[in-house]
BALUM-340239 format. One record per residue (C-alpha): residue number from 1; x, y negated, z. Coordinates in pm, whole numbers, plus 50000, padded with zeros to 5 digits. Last residue first. Example, Ala and Ser with C-alpha at 12.3 -4.5 7.8 and 13.67 -1.06 7.14 Angstrom:
! residues 2
 num  east north    up
   2 51367 50106 50714
   1 51230 50450 50780
! end
This chain:
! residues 710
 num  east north    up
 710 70443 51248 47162
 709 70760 51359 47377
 708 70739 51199 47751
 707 71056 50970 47785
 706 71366 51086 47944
 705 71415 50953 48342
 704 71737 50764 48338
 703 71895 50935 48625
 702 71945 50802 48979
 701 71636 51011 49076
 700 71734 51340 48935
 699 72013 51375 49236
 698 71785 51373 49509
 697 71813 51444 49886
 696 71640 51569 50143
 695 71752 51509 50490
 694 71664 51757 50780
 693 71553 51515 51150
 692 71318 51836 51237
 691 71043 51653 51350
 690 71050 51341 51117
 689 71186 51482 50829
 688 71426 51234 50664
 687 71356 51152 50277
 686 71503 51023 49926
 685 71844 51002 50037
 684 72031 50958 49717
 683 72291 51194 49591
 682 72630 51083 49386
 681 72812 51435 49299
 680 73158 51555 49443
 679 73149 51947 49281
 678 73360 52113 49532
 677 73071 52441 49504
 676 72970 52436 49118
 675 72654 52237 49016
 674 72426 52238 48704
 673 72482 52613 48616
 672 72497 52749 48944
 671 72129 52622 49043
 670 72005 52869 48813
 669 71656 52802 48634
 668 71738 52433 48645
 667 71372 52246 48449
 666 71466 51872 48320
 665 71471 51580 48552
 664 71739 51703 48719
 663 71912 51821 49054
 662 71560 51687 49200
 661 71385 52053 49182
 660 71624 52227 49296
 659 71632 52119 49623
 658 71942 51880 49716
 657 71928 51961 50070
 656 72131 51744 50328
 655 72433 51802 50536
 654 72601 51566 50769
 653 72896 51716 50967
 652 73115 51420 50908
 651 72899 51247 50578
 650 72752 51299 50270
 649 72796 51662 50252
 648 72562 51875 50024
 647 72390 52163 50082
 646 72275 52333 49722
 645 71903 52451 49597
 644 71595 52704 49589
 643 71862 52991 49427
 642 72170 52830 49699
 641 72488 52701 49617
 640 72735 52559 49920
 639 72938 52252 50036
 638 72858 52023 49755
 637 73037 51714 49775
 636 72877 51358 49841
 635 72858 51044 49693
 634 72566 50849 49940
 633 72274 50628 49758
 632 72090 50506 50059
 631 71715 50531 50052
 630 71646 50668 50382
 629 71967 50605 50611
 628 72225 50863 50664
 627 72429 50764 51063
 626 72744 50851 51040
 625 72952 50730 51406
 624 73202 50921 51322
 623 73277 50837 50975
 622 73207 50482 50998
 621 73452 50445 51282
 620 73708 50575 51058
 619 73633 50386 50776
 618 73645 50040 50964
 617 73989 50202 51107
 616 74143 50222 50719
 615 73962 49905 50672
 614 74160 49751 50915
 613 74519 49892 50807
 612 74419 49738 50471
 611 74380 49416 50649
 610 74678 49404 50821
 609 74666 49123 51119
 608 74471 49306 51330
 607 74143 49337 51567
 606 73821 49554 51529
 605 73523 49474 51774
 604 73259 49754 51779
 603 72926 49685 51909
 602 72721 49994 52009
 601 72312 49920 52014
 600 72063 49957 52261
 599 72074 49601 52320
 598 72461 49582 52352
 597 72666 49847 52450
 596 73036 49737 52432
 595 73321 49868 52192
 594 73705 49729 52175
 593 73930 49796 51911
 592 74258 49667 51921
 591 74425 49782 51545
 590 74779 49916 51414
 589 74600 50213 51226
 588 74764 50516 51371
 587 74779 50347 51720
 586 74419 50257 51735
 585 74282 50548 51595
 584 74496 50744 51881
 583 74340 50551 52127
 582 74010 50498 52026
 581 73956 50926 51965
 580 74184 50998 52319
 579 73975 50762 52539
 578 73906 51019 52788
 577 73729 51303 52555
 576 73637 51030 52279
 575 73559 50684 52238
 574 73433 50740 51904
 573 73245 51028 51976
 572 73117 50840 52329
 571 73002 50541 52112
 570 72774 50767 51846
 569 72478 50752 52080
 568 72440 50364 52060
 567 72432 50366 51683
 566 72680 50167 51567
 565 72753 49772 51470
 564 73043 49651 51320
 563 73251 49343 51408
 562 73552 49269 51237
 561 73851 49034 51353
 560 74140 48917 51172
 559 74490 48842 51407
 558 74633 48524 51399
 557 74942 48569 51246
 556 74852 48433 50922
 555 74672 48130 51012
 554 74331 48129 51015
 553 74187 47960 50675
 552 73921 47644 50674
 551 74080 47474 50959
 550 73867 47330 51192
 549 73785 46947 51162
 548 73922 46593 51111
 547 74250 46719 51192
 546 74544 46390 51296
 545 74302 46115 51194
 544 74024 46295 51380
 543 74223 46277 51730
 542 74291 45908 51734
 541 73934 45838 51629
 540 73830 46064 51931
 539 74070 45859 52142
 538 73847 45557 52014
 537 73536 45709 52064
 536 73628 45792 52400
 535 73756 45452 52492
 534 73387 45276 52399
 533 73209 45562 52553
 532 73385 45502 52883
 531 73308 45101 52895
 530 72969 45258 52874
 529 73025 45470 53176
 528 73205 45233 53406
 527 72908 44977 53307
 526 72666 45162 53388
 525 72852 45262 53748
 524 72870 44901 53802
 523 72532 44841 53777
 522 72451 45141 53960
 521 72636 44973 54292
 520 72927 45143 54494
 519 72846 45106 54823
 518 73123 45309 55024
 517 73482 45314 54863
 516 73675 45590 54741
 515 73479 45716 54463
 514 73563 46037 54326
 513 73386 46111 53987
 512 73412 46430 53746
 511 73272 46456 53415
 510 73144 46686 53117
 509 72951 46699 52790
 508 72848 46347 52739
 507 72729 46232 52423
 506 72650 46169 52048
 505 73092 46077 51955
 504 73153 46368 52178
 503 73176 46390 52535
 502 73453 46433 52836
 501 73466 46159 53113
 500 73675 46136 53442
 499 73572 45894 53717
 498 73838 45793 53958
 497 73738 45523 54181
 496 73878 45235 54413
 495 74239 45180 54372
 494 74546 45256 54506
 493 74598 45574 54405
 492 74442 45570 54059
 491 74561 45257 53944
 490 74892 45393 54031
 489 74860 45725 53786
 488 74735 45525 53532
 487 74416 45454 53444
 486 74243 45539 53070
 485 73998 45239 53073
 484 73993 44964 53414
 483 73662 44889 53549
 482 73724 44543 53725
 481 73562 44379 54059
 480 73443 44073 54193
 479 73099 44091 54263
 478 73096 44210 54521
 477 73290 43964 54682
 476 73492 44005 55002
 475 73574 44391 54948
 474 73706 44279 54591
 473 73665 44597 54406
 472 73917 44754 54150
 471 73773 45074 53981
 470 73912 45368 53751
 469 73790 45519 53425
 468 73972 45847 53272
 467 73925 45938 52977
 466 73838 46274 52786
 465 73767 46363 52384
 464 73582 46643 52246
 463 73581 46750 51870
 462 73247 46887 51734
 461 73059 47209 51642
 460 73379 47395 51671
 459 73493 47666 51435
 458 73820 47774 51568
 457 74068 47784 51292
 456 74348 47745 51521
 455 74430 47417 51441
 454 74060 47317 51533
 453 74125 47491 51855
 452 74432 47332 51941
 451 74294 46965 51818
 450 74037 47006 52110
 449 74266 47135 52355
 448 74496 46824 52328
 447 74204 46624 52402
 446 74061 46831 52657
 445 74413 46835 52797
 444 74501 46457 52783
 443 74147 46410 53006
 442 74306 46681 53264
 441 74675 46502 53249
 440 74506 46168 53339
 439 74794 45958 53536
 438 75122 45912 53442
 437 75231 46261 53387
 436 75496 46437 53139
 435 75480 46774 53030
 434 75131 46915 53164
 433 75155 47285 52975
 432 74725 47382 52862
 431 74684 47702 52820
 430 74373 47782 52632
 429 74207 48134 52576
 428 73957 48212 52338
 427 73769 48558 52300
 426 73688 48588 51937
 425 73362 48662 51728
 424 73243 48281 51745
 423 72838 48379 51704
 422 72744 48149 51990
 421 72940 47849 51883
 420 73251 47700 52054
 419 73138 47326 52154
 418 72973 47418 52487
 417 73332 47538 52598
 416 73508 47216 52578
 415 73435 46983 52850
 414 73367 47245 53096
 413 73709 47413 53071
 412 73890 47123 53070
 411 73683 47038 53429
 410 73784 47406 53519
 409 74137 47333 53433
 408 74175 47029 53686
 407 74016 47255 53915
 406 74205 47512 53884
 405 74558 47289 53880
 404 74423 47084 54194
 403 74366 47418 54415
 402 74743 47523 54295
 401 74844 47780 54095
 400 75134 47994 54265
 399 75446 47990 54453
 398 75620 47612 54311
 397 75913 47439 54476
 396 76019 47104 54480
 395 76183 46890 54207
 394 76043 46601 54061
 393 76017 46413 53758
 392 75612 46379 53742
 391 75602 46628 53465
 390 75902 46815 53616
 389 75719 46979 53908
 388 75479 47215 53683
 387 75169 47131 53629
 386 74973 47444 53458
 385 74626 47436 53278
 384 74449 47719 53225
 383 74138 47716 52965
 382 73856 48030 52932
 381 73599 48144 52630
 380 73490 48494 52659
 379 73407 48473 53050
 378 73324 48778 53217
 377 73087 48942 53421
 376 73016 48944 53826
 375 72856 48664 54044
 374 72781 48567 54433
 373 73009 48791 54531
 372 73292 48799 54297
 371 73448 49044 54020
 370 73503 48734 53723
 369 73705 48943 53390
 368 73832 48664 53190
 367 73806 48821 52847
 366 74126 48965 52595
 365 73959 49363 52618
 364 73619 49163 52413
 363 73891 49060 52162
 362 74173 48824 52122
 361 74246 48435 51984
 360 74529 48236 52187
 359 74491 47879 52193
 358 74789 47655 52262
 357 74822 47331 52478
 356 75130 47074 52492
 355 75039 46794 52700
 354 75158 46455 52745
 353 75090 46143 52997
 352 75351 45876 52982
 351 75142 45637 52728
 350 74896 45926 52528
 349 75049 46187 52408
 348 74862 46522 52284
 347 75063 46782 52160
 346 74870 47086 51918
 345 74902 47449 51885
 344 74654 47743 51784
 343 74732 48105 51698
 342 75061 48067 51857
 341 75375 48151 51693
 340 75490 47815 51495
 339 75481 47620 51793
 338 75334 47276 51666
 337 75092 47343 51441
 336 74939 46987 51587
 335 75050 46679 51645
 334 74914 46378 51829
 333 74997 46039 51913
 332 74832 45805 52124
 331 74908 45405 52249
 330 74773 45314 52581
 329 74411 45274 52612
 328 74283 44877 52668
 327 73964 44823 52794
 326 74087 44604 53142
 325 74373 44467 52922
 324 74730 44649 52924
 323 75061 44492 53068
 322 75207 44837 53253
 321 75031 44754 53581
 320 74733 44572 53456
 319 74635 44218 53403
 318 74251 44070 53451
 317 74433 43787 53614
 316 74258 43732 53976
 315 74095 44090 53998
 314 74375 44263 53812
 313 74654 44077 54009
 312 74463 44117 54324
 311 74498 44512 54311
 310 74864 44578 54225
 309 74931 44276 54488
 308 74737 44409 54817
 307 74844 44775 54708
 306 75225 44690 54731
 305 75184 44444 55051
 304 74957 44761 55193
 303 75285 44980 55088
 302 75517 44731 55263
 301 75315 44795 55576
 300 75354 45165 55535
 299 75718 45197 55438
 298 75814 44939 55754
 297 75613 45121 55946
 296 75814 45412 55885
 295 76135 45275 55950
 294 76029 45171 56348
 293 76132 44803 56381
 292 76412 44730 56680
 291 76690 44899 56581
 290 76706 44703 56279
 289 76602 44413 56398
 288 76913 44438 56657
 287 77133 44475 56367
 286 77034 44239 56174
 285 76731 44221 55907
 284 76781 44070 55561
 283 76909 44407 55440
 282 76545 44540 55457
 281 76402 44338 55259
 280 76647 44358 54942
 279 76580 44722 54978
 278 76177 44680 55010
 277 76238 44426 54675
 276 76440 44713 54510
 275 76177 44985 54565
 274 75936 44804 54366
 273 76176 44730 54095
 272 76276 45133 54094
 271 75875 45240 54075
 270 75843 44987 53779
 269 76119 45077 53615
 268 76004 45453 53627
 267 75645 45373 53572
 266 75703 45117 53253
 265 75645 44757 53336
 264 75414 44521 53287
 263 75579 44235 53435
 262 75315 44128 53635
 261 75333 44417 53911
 260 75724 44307 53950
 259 75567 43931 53989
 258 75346 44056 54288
 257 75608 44243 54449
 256 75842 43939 54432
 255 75493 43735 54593
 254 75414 43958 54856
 253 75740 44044 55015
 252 75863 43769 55284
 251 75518 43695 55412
 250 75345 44034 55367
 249 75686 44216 55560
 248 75622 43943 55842
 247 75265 44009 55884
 246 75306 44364 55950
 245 75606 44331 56120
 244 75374 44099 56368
 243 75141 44345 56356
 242 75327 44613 56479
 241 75095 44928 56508
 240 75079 45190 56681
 239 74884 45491 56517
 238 74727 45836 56619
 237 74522 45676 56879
 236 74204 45906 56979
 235 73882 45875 57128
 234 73624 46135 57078
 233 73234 46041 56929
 232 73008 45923 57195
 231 72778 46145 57084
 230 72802 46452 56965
 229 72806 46655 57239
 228 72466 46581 57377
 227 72312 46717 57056
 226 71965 46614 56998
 225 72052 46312 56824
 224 72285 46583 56592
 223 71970 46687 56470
 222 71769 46362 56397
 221 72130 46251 56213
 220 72181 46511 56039
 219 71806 46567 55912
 218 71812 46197 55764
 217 72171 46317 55557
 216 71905 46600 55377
 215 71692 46311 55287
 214 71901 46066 55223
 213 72079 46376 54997
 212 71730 46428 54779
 211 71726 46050 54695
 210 72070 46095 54553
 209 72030 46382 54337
 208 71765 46138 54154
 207 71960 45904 54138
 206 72224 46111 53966
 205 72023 46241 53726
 204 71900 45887 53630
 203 72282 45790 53604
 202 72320 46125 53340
 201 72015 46012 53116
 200 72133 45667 53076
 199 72504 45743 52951
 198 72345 46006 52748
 197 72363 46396 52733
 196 72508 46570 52508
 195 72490 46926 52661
 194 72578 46894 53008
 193 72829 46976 53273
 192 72955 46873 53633
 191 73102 46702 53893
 190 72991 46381 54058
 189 73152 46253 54407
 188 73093 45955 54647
 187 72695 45823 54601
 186 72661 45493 54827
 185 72420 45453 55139
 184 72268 45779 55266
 183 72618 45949 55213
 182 72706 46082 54875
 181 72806 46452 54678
 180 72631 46560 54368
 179 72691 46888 54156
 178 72553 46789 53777
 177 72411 47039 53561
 176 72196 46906 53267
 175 72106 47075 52990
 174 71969 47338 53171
 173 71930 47699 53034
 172 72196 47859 53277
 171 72133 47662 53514
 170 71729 47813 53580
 169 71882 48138 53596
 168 72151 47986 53857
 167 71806 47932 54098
 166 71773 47546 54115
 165 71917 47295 54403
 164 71714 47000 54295
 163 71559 47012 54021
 162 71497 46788 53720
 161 71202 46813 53423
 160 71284 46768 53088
 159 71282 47124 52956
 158 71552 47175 53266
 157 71753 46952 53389
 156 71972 47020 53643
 155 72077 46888 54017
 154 72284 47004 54267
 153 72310 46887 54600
 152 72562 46760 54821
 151 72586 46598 55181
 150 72705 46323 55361
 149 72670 46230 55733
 148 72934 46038 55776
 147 73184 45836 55886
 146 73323 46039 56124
 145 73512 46116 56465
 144 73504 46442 56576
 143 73290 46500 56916
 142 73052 46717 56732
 141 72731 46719 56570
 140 72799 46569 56258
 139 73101 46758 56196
 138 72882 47089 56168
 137 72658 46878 55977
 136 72868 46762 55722
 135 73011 47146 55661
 134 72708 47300 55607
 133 72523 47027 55413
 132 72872 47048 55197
 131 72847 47420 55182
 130 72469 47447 55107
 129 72483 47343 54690
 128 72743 47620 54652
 127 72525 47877 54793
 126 72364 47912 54495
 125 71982 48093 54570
 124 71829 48338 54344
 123 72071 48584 54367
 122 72039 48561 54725
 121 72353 48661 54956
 120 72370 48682 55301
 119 72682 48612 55514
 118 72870 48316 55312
 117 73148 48164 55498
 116 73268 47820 55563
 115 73531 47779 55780
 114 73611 47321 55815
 113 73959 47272 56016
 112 74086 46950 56088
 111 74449 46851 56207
 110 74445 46507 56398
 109 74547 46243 56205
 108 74272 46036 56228
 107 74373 45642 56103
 106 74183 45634 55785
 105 73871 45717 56023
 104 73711 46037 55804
 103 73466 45967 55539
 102 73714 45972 55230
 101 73796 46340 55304
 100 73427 46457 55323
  99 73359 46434 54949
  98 73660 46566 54822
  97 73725 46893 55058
  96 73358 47025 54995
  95 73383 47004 54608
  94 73731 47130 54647
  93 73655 47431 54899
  92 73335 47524 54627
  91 73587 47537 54309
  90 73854 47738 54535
  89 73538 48017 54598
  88 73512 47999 54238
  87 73895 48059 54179
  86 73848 48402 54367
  85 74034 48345 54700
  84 74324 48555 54807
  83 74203 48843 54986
  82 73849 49022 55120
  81 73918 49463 55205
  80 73881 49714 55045
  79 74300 49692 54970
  78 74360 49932 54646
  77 74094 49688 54413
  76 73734 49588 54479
  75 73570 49443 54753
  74 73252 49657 54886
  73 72903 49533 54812
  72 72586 49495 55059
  71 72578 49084 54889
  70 72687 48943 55211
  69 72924 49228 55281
  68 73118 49089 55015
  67 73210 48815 55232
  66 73179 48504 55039
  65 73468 48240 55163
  64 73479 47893 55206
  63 73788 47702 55383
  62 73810 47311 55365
  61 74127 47233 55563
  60 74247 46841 55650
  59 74546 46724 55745
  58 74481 46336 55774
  57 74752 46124 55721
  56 75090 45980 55897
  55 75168 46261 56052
  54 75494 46234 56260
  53 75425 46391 56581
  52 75142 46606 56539
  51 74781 46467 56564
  50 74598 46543 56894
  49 74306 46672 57025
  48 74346 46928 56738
  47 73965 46932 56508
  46 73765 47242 56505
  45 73445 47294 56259
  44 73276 47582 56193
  43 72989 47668 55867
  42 72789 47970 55890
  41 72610 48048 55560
  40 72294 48230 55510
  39 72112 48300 55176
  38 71793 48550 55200
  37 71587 48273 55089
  36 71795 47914 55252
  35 71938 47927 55590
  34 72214 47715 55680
  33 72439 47782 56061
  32 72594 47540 56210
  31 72883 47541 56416
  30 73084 47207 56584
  29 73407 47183 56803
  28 73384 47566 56809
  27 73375 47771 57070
  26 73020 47844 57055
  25 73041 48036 56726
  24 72650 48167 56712
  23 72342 48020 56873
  22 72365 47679 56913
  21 72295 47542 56595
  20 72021 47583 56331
  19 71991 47444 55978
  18 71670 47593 55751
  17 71624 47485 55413
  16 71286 47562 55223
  15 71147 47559 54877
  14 70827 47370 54827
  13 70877 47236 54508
  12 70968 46882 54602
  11 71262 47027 54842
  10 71177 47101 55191
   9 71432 47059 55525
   8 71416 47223 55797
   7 71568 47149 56138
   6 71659 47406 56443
   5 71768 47387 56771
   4 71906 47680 56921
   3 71939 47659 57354
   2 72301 47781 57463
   1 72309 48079 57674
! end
């Protein structure tokens, strides 16, 4: 038996978090288990001694699942048993995946596996602030190499004050939610949401987040210390190198890649130049070179030459790729009605990026329906995006969404969804079609979102716009560097940060940052985010001249909604014996109606594009669910004569007594000479006993009352 150790960490409020090892998965390169309330995740780690033969990166798995055990519930569906990943499980392997990726050796290629399961569930707890700690420090005490430790943590704002990993009540109400990722040096990742927020206000979150993860990366290392295992770290050679190749390729190729980067070319040309100069290369060898230089390290080195030259032309000449300035967006154009079915349509272009996004307007049966672990309800306002092969001019197959396509869609998502008002009475869903892409296809679909649901008559407060910022560093000089606006799909891979940005013209609303490089500096993270504001307002400006705001008028075939509100025990009469009531008024009068139980109170959705055929089910509902209210003036017909009075309907099954006394204000000896059985009359509900729940109506009342005879 294996001794446990165990480390705890406490957050600035006195909250604890417990990390043990030793005790449970033994086999593994490196297991750690996270305690944190009644929260408990198990995080493995096993890394091949070897790379297989011909991998030339690092293939790395990030695996986290919530066992529905964990929160004493049983999975639903045919199968009870857990499947395919819910997409917030997906959202937790990506924030993992992208902040431990860069810290691996760039020349490990053995195969990596990170399990990550949640056990024990607290409401009050969200696990997805543990997994990275999890993860890190399962590496962390192993043989594997790394560059870390890193960690995560969330932070929010809430009523001005920040906290670390808070309770998702306490998110809910922040208006700040930012997930952090960095080592004790240099902050790696950012994701999240906020209402507004300021350029200023979002870097002091993230210091703040950061101070928290020295702490948490300070328990790694004290822990793993302890660990006999994980130190020295394994050796490994996964690449041979030629440096004299390497040198020659630089030589003979540097400066004709150099002047194809400084032609500002378009990506296709571009891609085909750059090819051409390896080509040319490559036919200066003979035959014996030929046989002599391995192919594949003559498409890495001349990659470096590629990267070398892309990058020192913007640091030495402040020139891009495709010709731009530093702050320079590429040209925009925008359209919107542009399907003439949708409820909502718009393009958005901007350079070789291009998305075509609808918005589809439904009712409470329309909403996302979320069944997890760790949360279950449903989301009224939602965004897909889809990128299919072609937008990038390939062709390889496609099974299903991808991890990148849900969580380029969940950034979307983000951006947008604070703008839709509270009282918007339709569920909204987005699908956003990548057409072409060059680099920034989730910033083109906030953008293209944005004028989708202002063409769709979707009240939004205001419009959102998206860019992308990237980063070229000088390794040798710090400061050296350029923050390059709206990047391209090159700038992105070979240089130094992506850092996506979604606000309005008084602030941020969402973002997403990978940094590839340790050490980034604040200073340079200001001025990433201000260079930011500068190219959102002017996309914004690009999307305002197109539709300045949301159409007055829905189009015609979006479909009108009504929204009534019933007494909480009339819902199962309109329902009916197993849905037969709804259905059938649903089919006579060409309407989706949904009902939900709000507050005590039944809330009826009505959908359709007829509005006569709506008021025909408005009247319906009405009927059934009758409830007479004191006061109310009701026309009614007389159902039956009696000497102290007549019964009169003024609703299904709703009788009330019009005594005889308030048929008039004059004297009735004999009811049957004022009223006559059939007789529709207008009554007004003068009373409603409280014990017996009778109604007593008046007739005399909406009469002029005759004057008193001197």
């Amino acid at each position: 038996m294996k001794k446990e150790i165990k480390k705890t960490i406490t957050l600035s409020d006195g909250r604890e978090i417990h990390i043990s090892t030793g005790k449970l998965a033994k086999q593994a390169h490196g297991s750690v288990e996270i305690r944190m309330g009644k929260t408990h995740l198990l995080a493995t780690v096993v890394s091949s001694k070897e790379a297989r033969e011909g991998v030339d990166f690092l293939p790395l798995t990030v695996d986290y699942r919530e066992k529905f055990a964990a929160d004493g519930r049983f999975p639903g569906g045919f199968l009870k048993r857990e499947a395919r990943p819910t997409d917030q499980e997906i959202l937790v392997m990506r924030l993992v995946d992208r902040i431990l990726r860069p810290m691996f050796p760039s020349d490990y290629h053995a195969e990596v596996q990170i399990m990550i399961s949640l056990n024990s569930h607290d409401p009050e707890v969200s696990p997805d602030s543990l997994a990275a700690l999890a993860a890190s420090t399962a590496i962390a005490i192993s043989d594997i190499p790394f560059n870390g430790p890193i960690s995560e943590v969330r932070v929010i704002r809430l009523h001005g004050e920040y906290i670390i990993n808070p309770s998702p009540q306490q998110m809910e109400e922040a208006d700040i939610d930012l997930m952090v990722g960095a080592s004790h040096d240099s902050v790696a990742m950012v994701e999240g949401e906020m209402n507004e927020v300021s350029e200023s206000e979002m870097i002091e979150a993230i210091k703040l987040a950061h101070e928290a993860i020295k702490i948490q990366c300070e328990m790694q290392v004290q822990l793993s210390s302890e660990i006999p295992n994980s130190s020295p770290k394994r050796e490994y050679c996964h690449e041979n190198h030629d440096e004299d190749l390497r040198e020659r390729i630089k030589k003979d190729t540097y400066q004709h890649v150099y002047d194809v980067a400084a032609e500002g070319l378009g990506k296709d040309e571009r891609s085909e130049k750059f090819k051409g100069v390896k080509d040319k290369w490559i036919e200066t060898l003979s035959e014996e070179e030929v046989e002599k230089y391995d192919s594949k390290l003559i498409g890495v080195y001349y990659h470096e030459v590629e990267k070398e030259a892309v990058r020192n032309l913007v640091l030495n000449e402040r020139k891009r790729l495709d010709g731009r300035e530093t702050t320079e967006i590429r040209p925009i154009w925008c359209e919107v009605d542009y399907l003439p079915s949708p409820h909502g349509s718009a393009v958005f272009t901007r350079g070789e990026t291009q998305s075509l996004t609808t918005v589809t307007l439904g009712t409470l049966q329309d909403v996302n329906r979320l069944d997890g672990v760790t949360y279950q309800g449903h989301e009224k306002f939602y965004l897909h995006y889809n990128f299919p092969p072609f937008s990038t001019g390939e062709a390889r197959m496609k099974f299903s969404v991808s991890r990148r396509e849900i969580g380029h869609g969940n950034l979307a998502q983000r951006a947008l969804k604070k703008m839709v008002p509270e009282d918007n009475p339709y569920t909204v869903r987005i699908v956003s079609d990548i057409l072409e892409s060059n680099g920034s296809s989730s910033m083109a679909t906030v953008c293209a979102g944005t004028l989708a649901l202002m063409d769709a008559g979707v009240k939004i407060q205001k419009p959102v716009s998206g860019i992308a910022m990237g980063l070229i560093s000088d390794n040798a000089n710090p400061d050296n560097y350029a923050v390059l606006s709206d990047i391209l799909g090159d700038e992105d891979h070979l240089g130094d940060m992506d850092f996506k940005i979604c606000g309005t013209t008084d602030g941020i609303t969402a973002c997403q940052m990978d940094i590839k490089i340790q050490g980034l500096s604040y200073d340079i993270l200001e001025k990433a985010l201000l260079q930011a504001r500068e190219g959102r307002l002017h996309i914004l400006s690009k999307i305002t001249e197109t539709l300045d705001s949301p159409r007055k008028d829905l189009k015609p075939q979006t479909p009108k909604i009504v929204i009534l509100e019933i007494p909480k025990s009339t819902i199962g009469g309109v329902i009916g014996p197993g849905g037969k009531v709804i259905q059938e008024m649903q089919a006579s009068t060409e309407t989706t109606i949904s009902i939900e139980e709000v507050d005590e109170i039944g809330r009826v959705e009505i959908l359709g594009t007829d509005q006569e055929k709506i008021d025909q089910a408005i009247k319906k509902i009405k009927s059934i669910a009758f409830v007479p209210e004191e006061g109310k003036v009701y026309k009614g017909k007389v159902k039956s004569i009696m000497p102290y009075g007549a019964f009169v309907g003024i609703g299904p099954n709703v009788d009330g007594l019009l005594h005889v006394s308030e048929i008039s204000w004059e004297r009735t000896e004999n009811v049957a000479d004022k009223l006559k059985e059939g007789d529709e009359i207008e009554v007004k509900l003068i009373a409603i006993d409280p014990k017996s729940g009778k109604l007593k109506l008046s007739k005399k009342v909406l009469m002029p009352k005759p004057e008193k005879q001197k």
